[in-house]
DSSP file (Angstrom, degrees, kcal/mol; ACC not computed):
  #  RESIDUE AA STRUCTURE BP1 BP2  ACC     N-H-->O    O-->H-N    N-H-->O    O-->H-N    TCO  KAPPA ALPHA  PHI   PSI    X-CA   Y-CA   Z-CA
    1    1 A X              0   0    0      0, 0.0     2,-0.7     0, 0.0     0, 0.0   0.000 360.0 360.0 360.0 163.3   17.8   36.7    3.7
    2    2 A X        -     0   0    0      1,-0.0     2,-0.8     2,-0.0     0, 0.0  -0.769 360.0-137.7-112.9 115.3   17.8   32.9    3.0
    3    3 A X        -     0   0    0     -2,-0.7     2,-0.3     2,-0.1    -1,-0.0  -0.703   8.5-125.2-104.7 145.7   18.5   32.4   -0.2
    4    4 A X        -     0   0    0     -2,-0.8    -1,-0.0     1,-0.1    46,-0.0  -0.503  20.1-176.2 -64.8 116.0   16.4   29.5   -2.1
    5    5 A X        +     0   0    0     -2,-0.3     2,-1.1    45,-0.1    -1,-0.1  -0.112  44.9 127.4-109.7  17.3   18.7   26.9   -3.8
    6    6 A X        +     0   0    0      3,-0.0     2,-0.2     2,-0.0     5,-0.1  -0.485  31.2 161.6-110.7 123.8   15.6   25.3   -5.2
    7    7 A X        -     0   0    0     -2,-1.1     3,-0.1     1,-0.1    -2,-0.0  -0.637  60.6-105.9 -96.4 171.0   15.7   24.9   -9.2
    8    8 A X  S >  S+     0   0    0     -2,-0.2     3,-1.0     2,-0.1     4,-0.4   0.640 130.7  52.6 -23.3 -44.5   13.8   22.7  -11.7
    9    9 A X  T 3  S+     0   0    0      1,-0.3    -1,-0.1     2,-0.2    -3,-0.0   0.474 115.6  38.5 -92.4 -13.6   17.4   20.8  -11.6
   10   10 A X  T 3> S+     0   0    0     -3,-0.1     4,-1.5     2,-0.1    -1,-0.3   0.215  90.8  98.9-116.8  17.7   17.3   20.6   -7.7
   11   11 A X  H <> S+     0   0    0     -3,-1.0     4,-0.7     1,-0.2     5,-0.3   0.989  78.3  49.6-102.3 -66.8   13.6   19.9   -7.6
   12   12 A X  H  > S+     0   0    0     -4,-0.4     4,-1.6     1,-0.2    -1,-0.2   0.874 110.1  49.6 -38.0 -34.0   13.8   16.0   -7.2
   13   13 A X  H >> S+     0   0    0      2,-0.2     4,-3.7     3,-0.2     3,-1.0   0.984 113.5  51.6 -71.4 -39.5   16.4   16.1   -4.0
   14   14 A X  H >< S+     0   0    0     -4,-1.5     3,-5.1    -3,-0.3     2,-0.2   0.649 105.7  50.0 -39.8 -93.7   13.9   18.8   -2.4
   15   15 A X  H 3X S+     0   0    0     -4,-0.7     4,-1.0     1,-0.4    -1,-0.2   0.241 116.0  48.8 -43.8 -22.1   10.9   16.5   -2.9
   16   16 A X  H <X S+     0   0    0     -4,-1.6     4,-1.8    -3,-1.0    -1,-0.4   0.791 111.0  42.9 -88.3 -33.6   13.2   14.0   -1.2
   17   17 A X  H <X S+     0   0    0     -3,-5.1     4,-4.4    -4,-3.7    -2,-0.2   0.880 119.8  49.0 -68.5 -39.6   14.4   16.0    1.7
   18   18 A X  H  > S+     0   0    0     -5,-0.2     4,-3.4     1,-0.2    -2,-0.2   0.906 109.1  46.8 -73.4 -36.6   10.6   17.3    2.1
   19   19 A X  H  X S+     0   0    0     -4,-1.0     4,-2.2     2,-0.2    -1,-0.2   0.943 113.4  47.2 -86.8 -25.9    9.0   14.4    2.0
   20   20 A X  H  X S+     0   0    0     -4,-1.8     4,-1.8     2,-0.1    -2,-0.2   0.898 113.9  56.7 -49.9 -32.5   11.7   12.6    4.6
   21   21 A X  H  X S+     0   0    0     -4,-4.4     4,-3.4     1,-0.2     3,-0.2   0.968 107.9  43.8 -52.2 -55.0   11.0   15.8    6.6
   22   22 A X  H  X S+     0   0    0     -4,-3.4     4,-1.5     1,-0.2    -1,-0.2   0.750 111.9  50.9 -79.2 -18.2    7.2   15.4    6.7
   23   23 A X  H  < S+     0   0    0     -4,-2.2     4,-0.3     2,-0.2    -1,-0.2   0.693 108.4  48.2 -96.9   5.1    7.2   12.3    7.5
   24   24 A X  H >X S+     0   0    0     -4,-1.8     3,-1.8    -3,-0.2     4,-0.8   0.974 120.2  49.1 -41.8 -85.0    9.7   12.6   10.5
   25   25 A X  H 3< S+     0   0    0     -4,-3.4     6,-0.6     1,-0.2     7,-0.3   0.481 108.5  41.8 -18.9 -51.9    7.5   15.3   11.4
   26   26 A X  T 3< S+     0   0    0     -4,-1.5    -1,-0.2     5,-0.2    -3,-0.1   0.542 111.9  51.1-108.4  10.5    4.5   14.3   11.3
   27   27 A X  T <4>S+     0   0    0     -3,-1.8     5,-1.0    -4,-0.3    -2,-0.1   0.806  85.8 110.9 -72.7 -89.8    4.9   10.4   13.1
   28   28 A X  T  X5S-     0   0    0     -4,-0.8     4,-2.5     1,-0.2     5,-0.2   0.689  84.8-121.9  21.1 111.8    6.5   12.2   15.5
   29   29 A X  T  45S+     0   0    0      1,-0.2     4,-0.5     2,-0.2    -1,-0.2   0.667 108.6  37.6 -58.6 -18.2    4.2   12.2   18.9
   30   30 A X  T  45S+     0   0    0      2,-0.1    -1,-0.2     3,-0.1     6,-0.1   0.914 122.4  46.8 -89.3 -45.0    3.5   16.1   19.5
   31   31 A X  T  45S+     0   0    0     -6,-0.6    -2,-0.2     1,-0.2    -3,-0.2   0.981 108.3  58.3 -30.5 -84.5    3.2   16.7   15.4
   32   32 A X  S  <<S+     0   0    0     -4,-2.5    -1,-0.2    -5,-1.0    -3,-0.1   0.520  79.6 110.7 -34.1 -56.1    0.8   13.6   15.0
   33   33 A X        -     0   0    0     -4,-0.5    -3,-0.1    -5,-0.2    -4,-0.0   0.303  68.5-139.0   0.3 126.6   -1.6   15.0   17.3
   34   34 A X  S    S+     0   0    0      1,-0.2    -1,-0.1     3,-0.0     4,-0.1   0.615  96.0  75.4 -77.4 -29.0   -5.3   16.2   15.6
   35   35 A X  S    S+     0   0    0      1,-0.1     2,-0.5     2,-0.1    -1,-0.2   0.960  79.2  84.4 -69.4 -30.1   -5.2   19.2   17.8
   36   36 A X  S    S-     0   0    0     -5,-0.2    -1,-0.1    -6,-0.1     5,-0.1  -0.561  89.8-105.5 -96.7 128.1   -2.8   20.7   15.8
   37   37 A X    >>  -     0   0    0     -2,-0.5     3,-1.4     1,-0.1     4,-0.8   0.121  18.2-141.0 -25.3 105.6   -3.6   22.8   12.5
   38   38 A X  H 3> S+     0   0    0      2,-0.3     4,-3.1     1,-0.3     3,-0.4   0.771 104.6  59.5 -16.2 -45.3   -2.8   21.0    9.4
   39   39 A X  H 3> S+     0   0    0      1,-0.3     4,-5.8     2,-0.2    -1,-0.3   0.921 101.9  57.6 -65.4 -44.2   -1.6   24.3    8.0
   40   40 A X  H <> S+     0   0    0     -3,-1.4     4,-0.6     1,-0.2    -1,-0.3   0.365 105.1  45.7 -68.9  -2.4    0.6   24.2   10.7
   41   41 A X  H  X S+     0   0    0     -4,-0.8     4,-0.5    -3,-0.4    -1,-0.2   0.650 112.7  47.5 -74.0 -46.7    2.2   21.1    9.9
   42   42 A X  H  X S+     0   0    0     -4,-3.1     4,-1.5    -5,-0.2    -2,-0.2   0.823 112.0  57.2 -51.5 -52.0    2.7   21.8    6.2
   43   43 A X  H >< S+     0   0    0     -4,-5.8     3,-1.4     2,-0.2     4,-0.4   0.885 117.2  26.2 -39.5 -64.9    4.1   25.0    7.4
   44   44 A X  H >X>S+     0   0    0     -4,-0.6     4,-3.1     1,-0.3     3,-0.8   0.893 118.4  60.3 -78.3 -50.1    6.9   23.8    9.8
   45   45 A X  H 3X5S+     0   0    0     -4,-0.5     4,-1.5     1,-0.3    -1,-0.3   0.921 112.1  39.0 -53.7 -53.3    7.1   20.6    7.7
   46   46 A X  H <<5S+     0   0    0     -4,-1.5    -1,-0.3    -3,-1.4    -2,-0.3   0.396 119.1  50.8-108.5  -0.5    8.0   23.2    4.3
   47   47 A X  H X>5S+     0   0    0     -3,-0.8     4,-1.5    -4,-0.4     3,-0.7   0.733 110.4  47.9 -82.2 -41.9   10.4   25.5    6.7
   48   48 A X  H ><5S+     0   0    0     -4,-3.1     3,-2.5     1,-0.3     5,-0.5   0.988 109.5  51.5 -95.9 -78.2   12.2   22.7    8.0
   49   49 A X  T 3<<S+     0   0    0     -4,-1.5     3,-0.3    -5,-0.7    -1,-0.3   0.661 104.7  55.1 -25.3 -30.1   12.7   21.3    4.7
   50   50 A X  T <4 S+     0   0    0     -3,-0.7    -1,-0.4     1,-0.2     4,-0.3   0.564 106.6  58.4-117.8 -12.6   14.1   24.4    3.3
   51   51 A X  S << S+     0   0    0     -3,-2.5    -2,-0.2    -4,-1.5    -1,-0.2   0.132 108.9  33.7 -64.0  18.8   16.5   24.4    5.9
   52   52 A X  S  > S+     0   0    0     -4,-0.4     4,-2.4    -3,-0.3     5,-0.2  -0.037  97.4  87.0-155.7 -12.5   18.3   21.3    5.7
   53   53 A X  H  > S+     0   0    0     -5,-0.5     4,-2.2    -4,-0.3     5,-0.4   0.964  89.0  49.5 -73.9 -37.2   18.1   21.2    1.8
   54   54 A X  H  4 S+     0   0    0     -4,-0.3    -1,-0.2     1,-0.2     4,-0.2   0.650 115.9  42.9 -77.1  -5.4   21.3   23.4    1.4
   55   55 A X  H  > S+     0   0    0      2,-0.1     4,-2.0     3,-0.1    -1,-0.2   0.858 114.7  47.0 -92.6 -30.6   23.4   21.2    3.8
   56   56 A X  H  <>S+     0   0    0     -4,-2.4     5,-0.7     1,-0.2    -2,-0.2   0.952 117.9  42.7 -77.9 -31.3   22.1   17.9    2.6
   57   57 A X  T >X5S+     0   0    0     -4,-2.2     3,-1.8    -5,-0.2     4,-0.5   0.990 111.1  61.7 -51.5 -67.5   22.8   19.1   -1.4
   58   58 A X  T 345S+     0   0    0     -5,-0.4     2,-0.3     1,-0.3    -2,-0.2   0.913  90.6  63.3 -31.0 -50.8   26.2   20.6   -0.1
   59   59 A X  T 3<5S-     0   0    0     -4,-2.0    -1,-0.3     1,-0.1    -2,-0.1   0.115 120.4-105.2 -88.6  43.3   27.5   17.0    1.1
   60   60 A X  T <45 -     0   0    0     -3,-1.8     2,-0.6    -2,-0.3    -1,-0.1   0.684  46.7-176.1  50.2  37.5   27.5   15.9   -2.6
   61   61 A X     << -     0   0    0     -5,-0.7     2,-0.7    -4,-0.5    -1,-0.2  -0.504  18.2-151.2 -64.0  89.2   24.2   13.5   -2.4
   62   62 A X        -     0   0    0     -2,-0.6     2,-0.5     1,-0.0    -1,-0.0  -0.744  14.2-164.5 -94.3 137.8   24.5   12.2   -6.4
   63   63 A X        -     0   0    0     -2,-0.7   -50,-0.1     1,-0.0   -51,-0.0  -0.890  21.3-106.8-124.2 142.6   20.9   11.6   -7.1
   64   64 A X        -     0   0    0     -2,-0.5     2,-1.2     1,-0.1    -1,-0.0  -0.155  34.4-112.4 -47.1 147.9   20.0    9.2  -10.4
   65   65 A X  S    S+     0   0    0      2,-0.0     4,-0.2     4,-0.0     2,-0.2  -0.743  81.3   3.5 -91.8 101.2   18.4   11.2  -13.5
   66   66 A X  S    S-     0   0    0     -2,-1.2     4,-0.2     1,-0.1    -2,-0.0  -0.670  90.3 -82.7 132.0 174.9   14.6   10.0  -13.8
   67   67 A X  S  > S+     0   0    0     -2,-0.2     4,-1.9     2,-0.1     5,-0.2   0.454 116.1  71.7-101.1  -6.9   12.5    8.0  -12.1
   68   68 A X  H  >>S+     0   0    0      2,-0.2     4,-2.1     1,-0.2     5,-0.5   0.967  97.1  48.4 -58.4 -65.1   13.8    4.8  -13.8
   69   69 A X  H  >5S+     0   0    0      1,-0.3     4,-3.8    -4,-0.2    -1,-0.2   0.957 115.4  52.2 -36.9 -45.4   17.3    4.8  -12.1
   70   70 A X  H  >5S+     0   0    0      2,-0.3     4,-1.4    -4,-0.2    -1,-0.3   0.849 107.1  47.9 -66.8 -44.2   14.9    5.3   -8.9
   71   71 A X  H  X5S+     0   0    0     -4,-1.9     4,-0.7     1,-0.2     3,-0.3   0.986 112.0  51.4 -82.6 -71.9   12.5    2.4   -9.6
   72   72 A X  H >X5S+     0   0    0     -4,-2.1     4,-1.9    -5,-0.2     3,-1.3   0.851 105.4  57.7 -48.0 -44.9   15.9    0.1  -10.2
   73   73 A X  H ><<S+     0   0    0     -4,-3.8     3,-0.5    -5,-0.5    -1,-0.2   0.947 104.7  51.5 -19.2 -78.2   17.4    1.4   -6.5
   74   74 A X  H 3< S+     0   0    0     -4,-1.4    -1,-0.2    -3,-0.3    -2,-0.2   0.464 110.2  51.1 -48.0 -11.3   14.2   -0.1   -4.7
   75   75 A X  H <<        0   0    0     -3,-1.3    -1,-0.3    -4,-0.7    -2,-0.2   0.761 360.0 360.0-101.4 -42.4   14.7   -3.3   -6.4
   76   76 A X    <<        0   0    0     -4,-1.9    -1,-0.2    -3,-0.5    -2,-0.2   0.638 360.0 360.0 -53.6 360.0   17.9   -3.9   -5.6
């Protein structure tokens, strides 16, 4: 079984892996596409994402505490 690395304390890096995930995904010409189920999009989109969060946490990705530190990044 796969086990879920996802805390309160890991909950920002997710949000960051998932939302680079979905929006790979869903630009992406076969994804993008209206013929395919929404559900199915979220789905793959929230599998994919929870496969790639324990390597990208693993290779020591220090992420700021808050969203201040975050606002001051983007500016830079």
């Amino acid at each position: 079984m796969l086990p879920l690395p996802i805390l309160p304390v890991h909950l920002e890096g997710f949000v960051l892996v998932l939302t680079r995930t979905g929006a790979m995904l869903l630009t992406a010409p076969l994804f993008g596409n209206r013929a395919i189920p929404r559900q199915l999009k979220i789905g793959l989109t929230v599998l994919v994402s929870l496969l790639l969060f324990p390597v990208v946490d693993a290779r020591g990705i220090v992420l700021p505490p808050g969203l201040i530190p975050w606002m001051l990044l983007t500016r830079a």
